[in-house]
Phi, psi and omega in degrees: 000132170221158173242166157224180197239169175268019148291348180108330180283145159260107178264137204277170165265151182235064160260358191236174182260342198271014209247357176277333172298329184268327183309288191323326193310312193273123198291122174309354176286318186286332204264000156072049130315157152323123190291304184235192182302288187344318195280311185290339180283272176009275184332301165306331188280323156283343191260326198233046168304312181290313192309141167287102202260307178232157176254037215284105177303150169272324149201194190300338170299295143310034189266018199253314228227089183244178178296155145234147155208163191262164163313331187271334165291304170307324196278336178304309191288334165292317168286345156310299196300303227290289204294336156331300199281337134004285182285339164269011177119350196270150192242167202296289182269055134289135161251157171250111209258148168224146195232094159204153182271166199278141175222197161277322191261007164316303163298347152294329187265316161330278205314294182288349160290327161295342173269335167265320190220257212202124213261106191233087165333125181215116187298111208287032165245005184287174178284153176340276220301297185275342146311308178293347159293317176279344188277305192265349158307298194299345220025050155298133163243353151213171206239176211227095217244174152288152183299149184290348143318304185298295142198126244257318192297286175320285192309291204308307205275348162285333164300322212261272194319312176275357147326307187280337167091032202263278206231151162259355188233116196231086154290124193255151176284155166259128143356151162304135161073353210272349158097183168267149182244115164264041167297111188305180183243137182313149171289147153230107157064183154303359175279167204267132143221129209206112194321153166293309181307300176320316176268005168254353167000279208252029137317151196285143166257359209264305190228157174273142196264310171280207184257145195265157177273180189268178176299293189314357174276173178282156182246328192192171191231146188204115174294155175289342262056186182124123178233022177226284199292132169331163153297148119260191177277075170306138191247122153255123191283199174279299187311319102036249159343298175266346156304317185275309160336254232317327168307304193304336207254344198270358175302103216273015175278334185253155158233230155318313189235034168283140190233130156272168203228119172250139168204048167260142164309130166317326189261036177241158215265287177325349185262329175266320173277324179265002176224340163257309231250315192298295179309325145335278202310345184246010181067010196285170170223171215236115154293103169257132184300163161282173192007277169260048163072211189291317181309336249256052324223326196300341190294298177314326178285326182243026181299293224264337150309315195295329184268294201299297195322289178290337217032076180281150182249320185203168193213177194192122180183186205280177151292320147348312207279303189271024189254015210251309178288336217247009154233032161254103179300128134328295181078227176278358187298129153241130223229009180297345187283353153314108177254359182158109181272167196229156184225153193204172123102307179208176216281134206248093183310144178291326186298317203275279175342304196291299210288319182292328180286334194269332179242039235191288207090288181351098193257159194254113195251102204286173173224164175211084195203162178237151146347325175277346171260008135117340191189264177263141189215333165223158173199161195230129173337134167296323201243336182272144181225132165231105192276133174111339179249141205269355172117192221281183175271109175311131165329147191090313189255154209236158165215159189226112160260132186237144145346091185310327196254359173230354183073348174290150181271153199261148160250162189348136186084332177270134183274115187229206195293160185249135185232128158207164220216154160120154184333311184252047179258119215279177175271042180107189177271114149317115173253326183172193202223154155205190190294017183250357168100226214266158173245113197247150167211128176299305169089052177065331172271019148243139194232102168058052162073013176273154149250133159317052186345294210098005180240143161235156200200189174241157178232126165288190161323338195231024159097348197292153177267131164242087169329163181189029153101206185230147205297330179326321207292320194331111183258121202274080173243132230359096182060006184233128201280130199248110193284145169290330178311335179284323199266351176279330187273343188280290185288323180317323160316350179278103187306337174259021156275191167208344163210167180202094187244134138239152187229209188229129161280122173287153198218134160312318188264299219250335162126288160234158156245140181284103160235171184274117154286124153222166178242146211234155173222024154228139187289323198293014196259151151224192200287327176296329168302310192288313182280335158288304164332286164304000168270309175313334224229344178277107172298347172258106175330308220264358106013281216299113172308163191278322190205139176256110172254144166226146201245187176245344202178121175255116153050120155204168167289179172294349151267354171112339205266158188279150233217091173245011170305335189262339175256028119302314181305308175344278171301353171302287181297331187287329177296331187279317214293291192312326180271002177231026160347291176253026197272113188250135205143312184287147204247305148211159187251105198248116182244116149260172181228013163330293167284029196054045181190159188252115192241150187219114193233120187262114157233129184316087173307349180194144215297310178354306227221017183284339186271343168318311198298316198274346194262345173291309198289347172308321170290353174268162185206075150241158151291117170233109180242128185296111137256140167225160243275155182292141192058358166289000000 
């Protein structure tokens, strides 16, 4: 069965799992896509020009009085955008970097930065020093930042970059709705800094002046995350990009006349392919939150005016997000035009799915995919429930489960390496640039067009997918792989947890051992509770962690995601601390995670006592460096 829109696309249906064998039936070659965004913008912008394409709020407060513009008004303002930055110079393999929290003329400045060069987001909450890292990865010479109205943080660390002599060009954003300002802008350095609007005044709206890009060119640089070790730069082409929009928008629960509802950061990849680039094929329109999204505490008091008012169909967020609404009364609100929230990004606690769906009628439709794969790569249904699973495989795209240590492939139920394939498995990392143009490396984890998730899981009999965690996570005690996920799922059973990582402590004898972080929403609870608990409750003895710590807060990336690498150093540093105890001399015991591995570095009041110190960290296997204090 297929329908079609007046673009002319025939869309097939998609709402079953049996529905992947006929989508496949027809070659992704055969289905007359659009080659890049541009192009799929173009498109929309002629079949549906008067329609309303975004809905952008100035903020959560304000959702009654928001920006609107139609498709034929977004794509004249891209070419507008496009050409400006045209005229400062950037060319089809140019980048454009953007450091802003989300605005209205933000989806402008994307959009026209993929159509003059190559779009690279970068989240202006990261630390400088790795903004300036990535800035000089991308070779962005200009950057695309928010008003110092907008946010004060971003304009500043963008001012810095042209300080430093990093970009020459620093265009700043207006706030939604903020109208024109004539406040001058601080000078940084020698760069030209000048609101984007201004400098696109007297740009052409009709056409773009330069060479517009190919399906095969790159479309955008997108970091992974991180919140101690720099990110990297995932590269994704326009072909990328629009193979995955198009699965997504092929969902036969939504049409035309779906209205989506966004508040994820511009600079995460699920903000740009499932809520801007997926809605273009279908003309639909976007409600976008202000500035800060999902953060905003004000958003939650009027989410559910906000779904009757627009009649949102559908939305996309963290589990956080929806464990935050499901203690939010509905009230009088009617909210029947939700056909399905879609969730990512981390693992979807079973407490949360009950509490939002029991108090909502809303069901929570998980999703599963990376960056490295440009977005989405499985998804799962409204009427099939596989409790445990995040769902099927997206058209197009393959999925393998293998052995980690022979690469043979595993059958059903058995758990490996997660392997996927297919139109969106990006071509590498940005490593730099040079006069030969960008230097990209998959860096091994694609091998004969597979990518290497790093997660690991399972497929049942009928393709559904089952996360079970990531292979890094493994915790190895003495040669026997220990999942953390059995021991996160233990406490969690516990009513005053709320979160739960476990990672591997180093241990003399056994290599690692497992404990536990979590963070409680009852004080009366203690570690010692939690840790007999999780000994009761873990079915594998040699599982059952060595020590349970609560935190106020656990570890996460710069995407939301859990990020457990500092409480590994953690338990590093705390095991080492405890074997040089009585050791006098030590001056202090430092474990990091800068470079994405946990490097412990001791340092010594006095010369006395390095060969003791060094023959203790010897029974451990950690990388460990002895300093000792200048003049001892």
């Amino acid at each position: 069965m297929t329908t079609s829109t007046d673009t002319g696309m025939t869309w097939p249906r998609y709402d079953q799992p049996d529905d992947l064998a006929a989508i496949e039936a027809t070659p992704l070659a055969d289905r007359g896509l659009p080659g890049t965004s541009y192009e799929l913008l173009r498109r929309a912008a002629e079949q549906w020009p008067e329609r309303t394409a975004l809905t952008v709020l100035p903020d959560a407060a304000s959702w009654r009085t928001p920006e609107d513009r139609t498709y034929a008004e977004l794509l004249a303002d891209v070419h507008q955008a496009a050409n400006a930055l045209h005229r400062l110079g950037i060319r089809r393999h140019d980048t454009v970097a953007l450091l802003s929290t989300n605005c209205d003329e933000l989806l402008t400045a994307l959009l026209a930065a993929q159509l003059a060069g190559i779009v690279t987001p970068v989240n202006p909450a990261l630390a400088r020093d790795h903004v300036a890292e990535l800035i000089r990865r991308s070779g962005a010479r200009v950057v695309v930042t928010a008003s110092p109205e907008l946010d004060a943080e971003a304009f500043a660390t963008s001012a810095a970059l042209a300080e430093e002599g990093l970009v020459d060009h620093v265009l700043v954003l207006r706030p939604t709705a903020a109208g024109v300002t004539e406040a001058d802008l601080p000078k940084a350095g020698n760069a030209t800094v000048t609101y984007l609007a201004d400098a696109a005044a007297d740009c052409p709206r009709e056409r773009f002046l330069g060479e517009p890009p190919a399906v095969a060119d790159l479309a955008s640089f997108f970091h992974t995350g991180g919140t101690t070790g720099a990110p990297k730069l995932a590269a994704h082409t326009h072909a990328n990009e629009i193979a995955d929009a198009w699965t997504i928008a092929a969902n036969s629960l939504l049409d035309e006349n779906s209205v989506v509802f966004a508040a994820l950061p511009l600079f995460h990849v699920n903000a740009l392919v499932v809520t801007l680039l997926a809605p273009l094929f279908r003309g639909q329109r976007v409600v976008w939150a202000g500035p800060l999204g999902y953060r905003d505490i004000a958003l939650y008091g009027e989410f559910w005016r906000i779904v009757e008012h627009y009649r949102i169909a559908t939305m996309s967020g963290v589990p956080t997000v929806y464990a935050v609404l499901a203690t939010v009364p509905v009230g009088e609100a009617d909210i029947s035009s939700m056909r399905g929230a879609v969730v990512g990004a981390s693992a979807l606690p079973e407490g949360v799915r009950t509490s939002f769906e029991t108090a909502t009628g809303i069901t929570l439709l998980e999703g599963y995919g990376l960056t490295e794969a440009t977005c989405a790569s499985v998804r799962s249904f409204l009427d099939v429930r596989r409790p445990g699973s995040v769902g099927q495989r997206m058209p197009y795209q393959h999925i393998r489960i293998v052995d980690a240590a022979t690469g043979a492939e595993l059958p059903a139920g058995q758990t490996g390496a997660i392997l996927i394939s297919g139109p969106t498995v990006f071509p590498g990392y940005v490593e730099g640039r040079d006069e030969n143009g960008y230097q990209i490396s998959g860096q091994g984890k694609i091998v004969d067009g597979w990518l290497d998730t790093g997660d690991l899981g399972h497929l049942d009999e009928d393709g559904f997918l089952y996360l079970t965690g990531r292979a890094k996570d493994l915790i190895i005690r003495g040669g026997h792989n220990i999942d953390p996920q059995v021991i996160e799922d233990a406490l969690l059973s516990h009513p005053a947890v709320t979160d739960a990582q476990a990672v591997g402590q180093p241990d003399q004898r056994a290599g690692e051992v497992p404990v536990a972080y979590v963070t409680v929403g009852n004080d009366m609870v203690s570690e010692a509770d939690l840790l007999a608990w999780a000994s009761e409750h873990v079915g594998e003895k040699a599982a059952a962690p060595k020590a349970v710590r609560i935190l106020d807060a656990l570890p996460i990336t710069a995407v939301g995601k859990p990020y457990k690498l500092p409480l590994r150093a953690d338990a590093t540093r705390r095991v080492l601390a405890k074997a040089l105890i009585d050791v006098d001399g030590v001056e202090e015991i430092r474990a990091d995670a800068d470079s994405g591995t946990v490097t412990v570095t001791v340092t010594l009041r006095t010369r006395a006592v390095e060969a003791e110190v060094a023959g203790r960290l010897g029974d451990f296997a950690v990388p460990c460096r002895i300093v000792t204090l200048e003049g001892a």
